[in-house]
ZAZAVO-552539 format. One record per residue (C-alpha): residue number from 1; residue in one letter; x negated, y negated, z. Coordinates in steps of 0.5 Angstrom, whole numbers. Last residue first. Example, Ala and Ser with C-alpha at 12.3 -4.5 7.8 and 13.67 -1.06 7.14 Angstrom:
BEGIN
{seq = 2; type = s; c1 = -27; c2 = 2; c3 = 14}
{seq = 1; type = a; c1 = -25; c2 = 9; c3 = 16}
This chain:
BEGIN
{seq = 278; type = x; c1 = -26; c2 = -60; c3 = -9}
{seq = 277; type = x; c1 = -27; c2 = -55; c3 = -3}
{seq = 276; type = x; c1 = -23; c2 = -58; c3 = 3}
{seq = 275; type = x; c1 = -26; c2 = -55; c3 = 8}
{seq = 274; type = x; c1 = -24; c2 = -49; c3 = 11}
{seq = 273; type = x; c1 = -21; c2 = -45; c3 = 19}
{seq = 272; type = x; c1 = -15; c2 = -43; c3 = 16}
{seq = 271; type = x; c1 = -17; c2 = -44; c3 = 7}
{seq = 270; type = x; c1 = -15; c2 = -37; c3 = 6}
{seq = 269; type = x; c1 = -10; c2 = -35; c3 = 9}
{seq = 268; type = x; c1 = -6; c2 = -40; c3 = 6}
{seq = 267; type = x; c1 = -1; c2 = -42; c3 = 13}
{seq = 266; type = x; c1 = 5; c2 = -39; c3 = 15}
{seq = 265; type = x; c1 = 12; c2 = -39; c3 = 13}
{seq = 264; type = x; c1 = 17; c2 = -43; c3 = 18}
{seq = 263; type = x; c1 = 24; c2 = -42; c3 = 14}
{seq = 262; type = x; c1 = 28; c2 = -45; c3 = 21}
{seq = 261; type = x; c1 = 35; c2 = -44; c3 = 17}
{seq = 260; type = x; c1 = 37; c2 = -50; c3 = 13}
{seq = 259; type = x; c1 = 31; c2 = -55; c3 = 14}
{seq = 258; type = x; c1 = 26; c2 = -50; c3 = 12}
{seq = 257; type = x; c1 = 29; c2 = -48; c3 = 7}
{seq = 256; type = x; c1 = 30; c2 = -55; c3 = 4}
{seq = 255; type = x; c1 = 23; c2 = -58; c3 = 5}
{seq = 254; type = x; c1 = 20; c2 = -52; c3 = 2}
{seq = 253; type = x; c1 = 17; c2 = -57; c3 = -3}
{seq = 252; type = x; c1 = 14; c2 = -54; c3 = -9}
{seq = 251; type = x; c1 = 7; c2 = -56; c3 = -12}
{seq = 250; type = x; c1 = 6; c2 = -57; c3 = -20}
{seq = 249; type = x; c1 = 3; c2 = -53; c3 = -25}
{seq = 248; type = x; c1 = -2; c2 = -58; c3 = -30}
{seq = 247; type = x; c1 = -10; c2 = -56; c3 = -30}
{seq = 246; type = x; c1 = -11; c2 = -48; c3 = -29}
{seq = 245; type = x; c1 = -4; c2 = -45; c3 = -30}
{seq = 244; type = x; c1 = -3; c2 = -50; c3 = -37}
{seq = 243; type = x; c1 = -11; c2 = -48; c3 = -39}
{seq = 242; type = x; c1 = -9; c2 = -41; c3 = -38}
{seq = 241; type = x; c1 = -3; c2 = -42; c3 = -42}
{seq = 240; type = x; c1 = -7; c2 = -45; c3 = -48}
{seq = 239; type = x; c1 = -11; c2 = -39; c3 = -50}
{seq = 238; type = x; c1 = -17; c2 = -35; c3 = -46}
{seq = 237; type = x; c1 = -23; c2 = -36; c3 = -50}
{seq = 236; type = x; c1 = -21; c2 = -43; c3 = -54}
{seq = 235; type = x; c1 = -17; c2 = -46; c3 = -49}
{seq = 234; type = x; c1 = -21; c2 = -44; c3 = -44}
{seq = 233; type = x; c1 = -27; c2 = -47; c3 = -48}
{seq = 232; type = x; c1 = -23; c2 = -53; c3 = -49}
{seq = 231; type = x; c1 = -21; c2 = -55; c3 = -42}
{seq = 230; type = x; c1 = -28; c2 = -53; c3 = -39}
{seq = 229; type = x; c1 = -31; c2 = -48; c3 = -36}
{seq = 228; type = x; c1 = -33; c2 = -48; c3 = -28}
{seq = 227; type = x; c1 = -35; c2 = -40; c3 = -25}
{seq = 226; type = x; c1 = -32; c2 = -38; c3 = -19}
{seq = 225; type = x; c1 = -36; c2 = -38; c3 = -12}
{seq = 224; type = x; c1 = -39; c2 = -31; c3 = -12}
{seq = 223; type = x; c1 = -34; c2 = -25; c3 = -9}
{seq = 222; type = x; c1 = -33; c2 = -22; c3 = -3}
{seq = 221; type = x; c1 = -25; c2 = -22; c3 = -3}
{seq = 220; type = x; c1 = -24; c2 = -28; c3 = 3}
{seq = 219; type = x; c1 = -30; c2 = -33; c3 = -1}
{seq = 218; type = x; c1 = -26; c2 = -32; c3 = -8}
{seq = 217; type = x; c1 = -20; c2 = -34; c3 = -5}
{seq = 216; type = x; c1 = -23; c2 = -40; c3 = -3}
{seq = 215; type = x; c1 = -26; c2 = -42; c3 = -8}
{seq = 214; type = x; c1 = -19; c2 = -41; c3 = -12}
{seq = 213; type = x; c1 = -15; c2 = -45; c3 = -7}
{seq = 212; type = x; c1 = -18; c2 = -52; c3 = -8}
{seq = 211; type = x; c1 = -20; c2 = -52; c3 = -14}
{seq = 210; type = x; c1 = -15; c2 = -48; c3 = -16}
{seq = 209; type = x; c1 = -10; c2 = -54; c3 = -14}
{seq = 208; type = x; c1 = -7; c2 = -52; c3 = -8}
{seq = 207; type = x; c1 = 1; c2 = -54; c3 = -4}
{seq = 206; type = x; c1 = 1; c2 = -53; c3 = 3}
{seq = 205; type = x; c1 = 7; c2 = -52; c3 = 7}
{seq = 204; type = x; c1 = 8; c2 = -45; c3 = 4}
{seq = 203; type = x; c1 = 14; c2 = -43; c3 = -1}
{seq = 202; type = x; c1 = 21; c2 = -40; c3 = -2}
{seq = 201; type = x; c1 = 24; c2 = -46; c3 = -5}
{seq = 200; type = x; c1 = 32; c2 = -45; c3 = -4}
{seq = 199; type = x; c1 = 38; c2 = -46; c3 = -9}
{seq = 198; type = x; c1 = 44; c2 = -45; c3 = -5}
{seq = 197; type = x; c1 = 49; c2 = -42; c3 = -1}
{seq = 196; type = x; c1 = 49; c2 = -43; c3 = 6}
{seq = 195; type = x; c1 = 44; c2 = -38; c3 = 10}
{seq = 194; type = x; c1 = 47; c2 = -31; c3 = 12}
{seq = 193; type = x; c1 = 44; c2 = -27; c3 = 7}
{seq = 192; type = x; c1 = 38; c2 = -32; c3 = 5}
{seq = 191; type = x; c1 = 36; c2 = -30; c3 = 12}
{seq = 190; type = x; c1 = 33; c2 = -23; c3 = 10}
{seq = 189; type = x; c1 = 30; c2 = -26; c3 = 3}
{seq = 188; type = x; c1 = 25; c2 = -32; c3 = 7}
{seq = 187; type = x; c1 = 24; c2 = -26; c3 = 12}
{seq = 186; type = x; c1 = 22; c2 = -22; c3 = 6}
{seq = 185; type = x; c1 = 18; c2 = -28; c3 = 3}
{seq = 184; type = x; c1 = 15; c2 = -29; c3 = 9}
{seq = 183; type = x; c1 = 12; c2 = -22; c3 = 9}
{seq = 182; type = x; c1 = 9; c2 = -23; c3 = 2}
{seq = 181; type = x; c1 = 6; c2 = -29; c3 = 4}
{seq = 180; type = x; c1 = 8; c2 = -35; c3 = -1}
{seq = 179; type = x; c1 = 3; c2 = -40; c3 = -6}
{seq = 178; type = x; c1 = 5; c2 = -45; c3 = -8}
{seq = 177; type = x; c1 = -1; c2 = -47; c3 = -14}
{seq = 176; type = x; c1 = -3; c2 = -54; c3 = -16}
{seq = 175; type = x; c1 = -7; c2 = -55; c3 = -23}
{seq = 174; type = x; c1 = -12; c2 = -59; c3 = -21}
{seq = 173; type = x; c1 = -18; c2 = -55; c3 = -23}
{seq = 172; type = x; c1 = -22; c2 = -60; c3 = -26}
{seq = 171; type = x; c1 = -24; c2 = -57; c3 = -32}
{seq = 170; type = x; c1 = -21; c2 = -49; c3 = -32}
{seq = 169; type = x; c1 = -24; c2 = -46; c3 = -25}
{seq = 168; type = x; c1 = -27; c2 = -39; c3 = -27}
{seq = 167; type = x; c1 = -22; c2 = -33; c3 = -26}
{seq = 166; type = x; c1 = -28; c2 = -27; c3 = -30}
{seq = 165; type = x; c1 = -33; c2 = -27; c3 = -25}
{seq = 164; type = x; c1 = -32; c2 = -19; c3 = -23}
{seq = 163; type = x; c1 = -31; c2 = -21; c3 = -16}
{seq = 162; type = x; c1 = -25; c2 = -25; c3 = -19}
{seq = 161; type = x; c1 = -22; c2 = -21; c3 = -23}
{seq = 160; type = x; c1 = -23; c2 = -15; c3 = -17}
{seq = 159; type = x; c1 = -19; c2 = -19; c3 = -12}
{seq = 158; type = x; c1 = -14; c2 = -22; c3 = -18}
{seq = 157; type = x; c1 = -12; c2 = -14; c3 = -19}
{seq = 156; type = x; c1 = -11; c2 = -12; c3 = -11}
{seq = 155; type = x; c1 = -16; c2 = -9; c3 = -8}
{seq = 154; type = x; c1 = -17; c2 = -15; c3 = -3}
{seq = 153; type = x; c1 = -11; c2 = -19; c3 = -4}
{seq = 152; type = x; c1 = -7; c2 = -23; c3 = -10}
{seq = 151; type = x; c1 = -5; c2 = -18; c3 = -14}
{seq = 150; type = x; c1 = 0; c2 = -16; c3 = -10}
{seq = 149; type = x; c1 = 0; c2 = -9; c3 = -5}
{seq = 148; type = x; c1 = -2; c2 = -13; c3 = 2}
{seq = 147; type = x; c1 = -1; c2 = -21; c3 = 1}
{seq = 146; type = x; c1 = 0; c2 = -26; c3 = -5}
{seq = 145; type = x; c1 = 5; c2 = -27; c3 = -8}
{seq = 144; type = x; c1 = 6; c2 = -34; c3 = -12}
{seq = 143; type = x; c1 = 12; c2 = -38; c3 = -10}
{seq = 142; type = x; c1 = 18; c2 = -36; c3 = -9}
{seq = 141; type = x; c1 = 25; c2 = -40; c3 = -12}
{seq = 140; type = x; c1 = 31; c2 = -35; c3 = -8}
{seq = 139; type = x; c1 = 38; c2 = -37; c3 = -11}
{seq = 138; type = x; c1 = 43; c2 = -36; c3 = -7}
{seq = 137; type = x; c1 = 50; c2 = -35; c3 = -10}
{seq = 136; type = x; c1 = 57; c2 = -35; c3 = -7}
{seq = 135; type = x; c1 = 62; c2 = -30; c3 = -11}
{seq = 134; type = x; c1 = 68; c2 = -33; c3 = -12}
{seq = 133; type = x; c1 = 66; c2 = -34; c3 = -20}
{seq = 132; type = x; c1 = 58; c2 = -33; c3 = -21}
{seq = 131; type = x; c1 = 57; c2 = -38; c3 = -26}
{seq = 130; type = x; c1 = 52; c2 = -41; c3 = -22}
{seq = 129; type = x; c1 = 47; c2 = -35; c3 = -22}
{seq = 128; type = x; c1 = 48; c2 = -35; c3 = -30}
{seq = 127; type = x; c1 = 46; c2 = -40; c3 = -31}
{seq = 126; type = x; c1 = 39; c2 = -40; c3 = -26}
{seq = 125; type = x; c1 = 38; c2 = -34; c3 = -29}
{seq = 124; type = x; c1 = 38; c2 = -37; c3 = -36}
{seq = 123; type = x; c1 = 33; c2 = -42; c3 = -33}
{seq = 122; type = x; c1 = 29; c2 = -36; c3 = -31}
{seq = 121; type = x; c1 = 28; c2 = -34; c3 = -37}
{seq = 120; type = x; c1 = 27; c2 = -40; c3 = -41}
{seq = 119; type = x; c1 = 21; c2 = -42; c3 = -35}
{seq = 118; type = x; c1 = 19; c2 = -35; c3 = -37}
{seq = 117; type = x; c1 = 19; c2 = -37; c3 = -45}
{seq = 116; type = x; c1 = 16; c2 = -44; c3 = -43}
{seq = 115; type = x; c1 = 10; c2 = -41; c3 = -39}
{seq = 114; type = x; c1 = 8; c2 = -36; c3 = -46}
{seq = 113; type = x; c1 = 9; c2 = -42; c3 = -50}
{seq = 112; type = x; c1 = 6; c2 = -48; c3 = -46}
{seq = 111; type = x; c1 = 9; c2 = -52; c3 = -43}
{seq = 110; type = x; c1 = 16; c2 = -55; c3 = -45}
{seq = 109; type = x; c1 = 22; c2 = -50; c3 = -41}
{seq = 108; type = x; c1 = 18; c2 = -52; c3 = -35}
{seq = 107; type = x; c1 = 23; c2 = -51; c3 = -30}
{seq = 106; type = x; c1 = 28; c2 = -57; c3 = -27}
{seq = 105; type = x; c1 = 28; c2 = -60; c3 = -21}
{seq = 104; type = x; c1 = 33; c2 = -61; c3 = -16}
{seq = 103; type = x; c1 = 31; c2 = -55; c3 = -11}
{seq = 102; type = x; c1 = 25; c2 = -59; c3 = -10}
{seq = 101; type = x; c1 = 18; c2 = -61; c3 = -14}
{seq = 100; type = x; c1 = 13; c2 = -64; c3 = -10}
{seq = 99; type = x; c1 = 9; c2 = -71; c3 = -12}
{seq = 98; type = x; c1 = 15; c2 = -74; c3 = -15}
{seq = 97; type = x; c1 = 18; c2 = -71; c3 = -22}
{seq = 96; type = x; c1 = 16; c2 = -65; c3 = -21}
{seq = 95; type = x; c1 = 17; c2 = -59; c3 = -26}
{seq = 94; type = x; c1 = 18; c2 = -53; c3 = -24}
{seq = 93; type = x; c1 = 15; c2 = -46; c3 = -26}
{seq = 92; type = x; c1 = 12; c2 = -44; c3 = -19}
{seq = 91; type = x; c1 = 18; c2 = -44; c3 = -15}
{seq = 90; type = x; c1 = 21; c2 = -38; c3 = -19}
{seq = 89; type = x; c1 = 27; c2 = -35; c3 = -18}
{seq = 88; type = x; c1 = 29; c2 = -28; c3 = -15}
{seq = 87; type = x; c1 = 37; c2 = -28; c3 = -14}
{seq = 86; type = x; c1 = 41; c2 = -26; c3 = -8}
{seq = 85; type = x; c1 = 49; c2 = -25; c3 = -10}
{seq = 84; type = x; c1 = 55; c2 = -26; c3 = -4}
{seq = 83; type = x; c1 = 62; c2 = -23; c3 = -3}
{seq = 82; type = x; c1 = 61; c2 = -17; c3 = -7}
{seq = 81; type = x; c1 = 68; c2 = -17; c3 = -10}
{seq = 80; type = x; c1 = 68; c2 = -10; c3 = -14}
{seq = 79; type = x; c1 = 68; c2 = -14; c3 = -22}
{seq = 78; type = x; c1 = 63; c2 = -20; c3 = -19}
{seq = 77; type = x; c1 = 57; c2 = -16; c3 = -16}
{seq = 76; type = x; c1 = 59; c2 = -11; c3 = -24}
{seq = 75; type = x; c1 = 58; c2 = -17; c3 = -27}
{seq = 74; type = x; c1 = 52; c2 = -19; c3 = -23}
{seq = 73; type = x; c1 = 49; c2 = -12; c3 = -24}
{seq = 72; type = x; c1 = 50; c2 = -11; c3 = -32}
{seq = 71; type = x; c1 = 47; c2 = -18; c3 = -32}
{seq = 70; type = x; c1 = 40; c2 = -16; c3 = -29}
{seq = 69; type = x; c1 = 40; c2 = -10; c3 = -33}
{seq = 68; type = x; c1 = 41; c2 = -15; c3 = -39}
{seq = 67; type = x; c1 = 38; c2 = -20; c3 = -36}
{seq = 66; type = x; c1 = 32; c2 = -18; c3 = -32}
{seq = 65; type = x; c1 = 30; c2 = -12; c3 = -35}
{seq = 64; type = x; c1 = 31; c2 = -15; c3 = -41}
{seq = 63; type = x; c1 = 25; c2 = -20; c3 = -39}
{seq = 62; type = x; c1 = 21; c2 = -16; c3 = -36}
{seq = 61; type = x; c1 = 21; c2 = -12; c3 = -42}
{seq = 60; type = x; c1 = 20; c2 = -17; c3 = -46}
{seq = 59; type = x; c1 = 14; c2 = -19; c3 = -42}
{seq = 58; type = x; c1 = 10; c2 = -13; c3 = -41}
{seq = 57; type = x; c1 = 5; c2 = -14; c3 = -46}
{seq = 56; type = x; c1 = 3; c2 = -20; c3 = -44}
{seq = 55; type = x; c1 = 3; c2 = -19; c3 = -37}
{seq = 54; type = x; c1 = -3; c2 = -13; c3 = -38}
{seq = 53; type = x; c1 = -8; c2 = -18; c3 = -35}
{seq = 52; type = x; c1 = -4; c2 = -19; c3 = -29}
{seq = 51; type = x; c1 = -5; c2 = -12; c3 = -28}
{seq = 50; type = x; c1 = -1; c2 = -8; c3 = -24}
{seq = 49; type = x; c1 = 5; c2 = -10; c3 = -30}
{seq = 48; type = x; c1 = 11; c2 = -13; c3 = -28}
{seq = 47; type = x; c1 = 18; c2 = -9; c3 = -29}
{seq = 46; type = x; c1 = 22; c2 = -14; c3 = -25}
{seq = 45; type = x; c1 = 29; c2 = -14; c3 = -21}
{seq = 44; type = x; c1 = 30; c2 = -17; c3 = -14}
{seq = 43; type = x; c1 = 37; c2 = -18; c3 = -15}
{seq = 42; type = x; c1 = 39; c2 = -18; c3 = -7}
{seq = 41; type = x; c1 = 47; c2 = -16; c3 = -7}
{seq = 40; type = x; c1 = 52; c2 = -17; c3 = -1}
{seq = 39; type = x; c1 = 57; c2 = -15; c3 = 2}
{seq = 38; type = x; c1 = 57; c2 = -8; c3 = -2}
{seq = 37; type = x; c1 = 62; c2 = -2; c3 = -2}
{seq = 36; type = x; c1 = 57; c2 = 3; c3 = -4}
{seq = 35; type = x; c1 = 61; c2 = 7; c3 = -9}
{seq = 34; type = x; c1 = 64; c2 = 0; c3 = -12}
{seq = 33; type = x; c1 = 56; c2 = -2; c3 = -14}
{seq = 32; type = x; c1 = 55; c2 = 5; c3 = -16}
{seq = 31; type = x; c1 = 61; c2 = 6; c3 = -20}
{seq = 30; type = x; c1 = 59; c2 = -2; c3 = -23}
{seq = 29; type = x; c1 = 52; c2 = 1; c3 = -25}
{seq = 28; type = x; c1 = 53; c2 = 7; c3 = -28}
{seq = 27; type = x; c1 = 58; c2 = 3; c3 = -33}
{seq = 26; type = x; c1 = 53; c2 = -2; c3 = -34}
{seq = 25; type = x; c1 = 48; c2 = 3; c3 = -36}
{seq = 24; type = x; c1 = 42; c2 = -2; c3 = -36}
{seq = 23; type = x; c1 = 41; c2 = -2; c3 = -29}
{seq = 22; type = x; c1 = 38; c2 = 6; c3 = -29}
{seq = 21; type = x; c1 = 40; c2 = 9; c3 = -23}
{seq = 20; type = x; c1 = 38; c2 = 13; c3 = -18}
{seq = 19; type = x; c1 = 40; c2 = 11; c3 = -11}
{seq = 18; type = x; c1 = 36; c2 = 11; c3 = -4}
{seq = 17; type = x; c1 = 39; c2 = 10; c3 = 3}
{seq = 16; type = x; c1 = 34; c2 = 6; c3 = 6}
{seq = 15; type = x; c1 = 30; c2 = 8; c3 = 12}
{seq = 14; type = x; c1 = 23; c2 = 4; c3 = 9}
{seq = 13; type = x; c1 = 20; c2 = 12; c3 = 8}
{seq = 12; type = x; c1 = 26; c2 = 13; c3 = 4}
{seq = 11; type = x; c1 = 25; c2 = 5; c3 = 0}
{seq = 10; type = x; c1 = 17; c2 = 8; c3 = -1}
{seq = 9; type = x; c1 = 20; c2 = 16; c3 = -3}
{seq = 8; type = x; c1 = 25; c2 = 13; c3 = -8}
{seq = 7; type = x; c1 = 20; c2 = 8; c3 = -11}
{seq = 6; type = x; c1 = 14; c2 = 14; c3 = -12}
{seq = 5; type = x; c1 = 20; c2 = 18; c3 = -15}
{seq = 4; type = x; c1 = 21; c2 = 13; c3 = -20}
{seq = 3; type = x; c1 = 28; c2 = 9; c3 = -22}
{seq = 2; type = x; c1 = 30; c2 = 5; c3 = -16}
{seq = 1; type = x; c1 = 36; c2 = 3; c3 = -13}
């Protein structure tokens, strides 16, 4: 499905059959979804920006995107008797109760207001999952993306944010970061089609705290080692939620994935082959 013809030539050129369909048209939606004869739904829907510094202007759009849209598509999975519903989650915005946080853990609905009102987010989409009647339900819980054609690759936005000096590491950098390839992350969505229902953290084995992944992400882009800045000086220049991502998200376990359908992500491409850079 896709609204744009740059996203209809890509999904063509993929060898898939394309639709033009605006979500928020819930008759539409339902039409097509009952034209199509769908086993199974993959909910990938999102409306970010190319620019993680654009997010803020593009979060109450992403966010109607997600469950106004979003809702018009499970309601209408339910209606035509779509058999299984795929969710895309967040694995980056929970919160830990042991070292990692699992399938069990909770999102950050607490942190600090940009954080909270995505974690409140994709809490309602957690919700709305499990209320999906005889439908089962699969809730993918992804890391941050990274490879070709996301923010965080060569000439991606975060590439040139930090060649151009402007992501510094924020006190001790301890906040932690799981990370999942964009590729294993499509691998990871194609086996959730047949994997048992359920909620799965999608992430690689190598949880990171910035001051780990971040120099190292640097040195793969071409770029100077990262700038250091305090808490109170990122509090003042940059806001409170990028004190939170720098210094307090957690890590996720892929325990569960890895366990029920052979998940095997690869490695960090960025710390193969380094030391630790504390």
């Amino acid at each position: 499905m896709s609204r744009s013809e740059a996203g209809r030539k890509t999904l063509g050129d993929f060898g898939a059959s394309v639709i033009d369909l605006n979500v928020f048209d819930a008759g539409a939606v339902a039409r097509a979804l009952e034209k199509s004869q769908a086993d199974v739904v993959i909910d990938e829907l999102t409306a970010l920006p190319k620019d993680p510094a654009d997010f803020p202007s593009a979060v109450a759009g992403d966010r109607k995107l997600r469950l106004e849209g979003g809702g018009n598509l499970h309601r209408a999975a339910q209606a035509v008797g779509v058999r299984r519903y795929i969710q895309q989650l967040s694995g980056f915005f929970l919160k830990a109760s042991t070292a990692l946080a699992d399938e069990s853990s909770p999102l950050m609905t607490d942190a600090s207001p940009g954080v909270a009102g995505s974690a409140r987010s994709y809490s309602e989409l957690e919700a709305r999952l499990a209320n999906s009647g005889k439908m089962e339900a699969v809730g993918l819980r992804y890391g941050f993306f990274y490879g070709p054609g996301t923010w965080y690759s060569p000439d991606g936005a975060c590439g040139e944010h930090v060649r151009q000096r402007h992501t510094p590491i924020i006190g001790k950098g301890n906040g932690v970061w799981s990370w999942i390839h964009i590729d294993d992350a499509a691998m990871a969505t194609v086996a959730a089609v047949t994997a048992p229902a359920g909620l799965y953290n999608i992430v690689d084995d190598e949880p990171s705290p910035v001051s780990r992944w971040l120099p190292a992400f640097a040195k793969a882009v071409g770029a100077p080692p990262p700038p250091r800045v305090s808490e109170e000086e990122a509090r003042t220049t940059a806001g409170e939620d990028a004190v939170f991502y720098g210094t307090r998200l957690c890590g996720a376990s892929n325990k569960k994935a890895k366990e029920t359908f052979g998940f095997r992500p690869r490695p960090l491409e960025w710390l193969v082959g380094q030391a630790d850079m504390i």
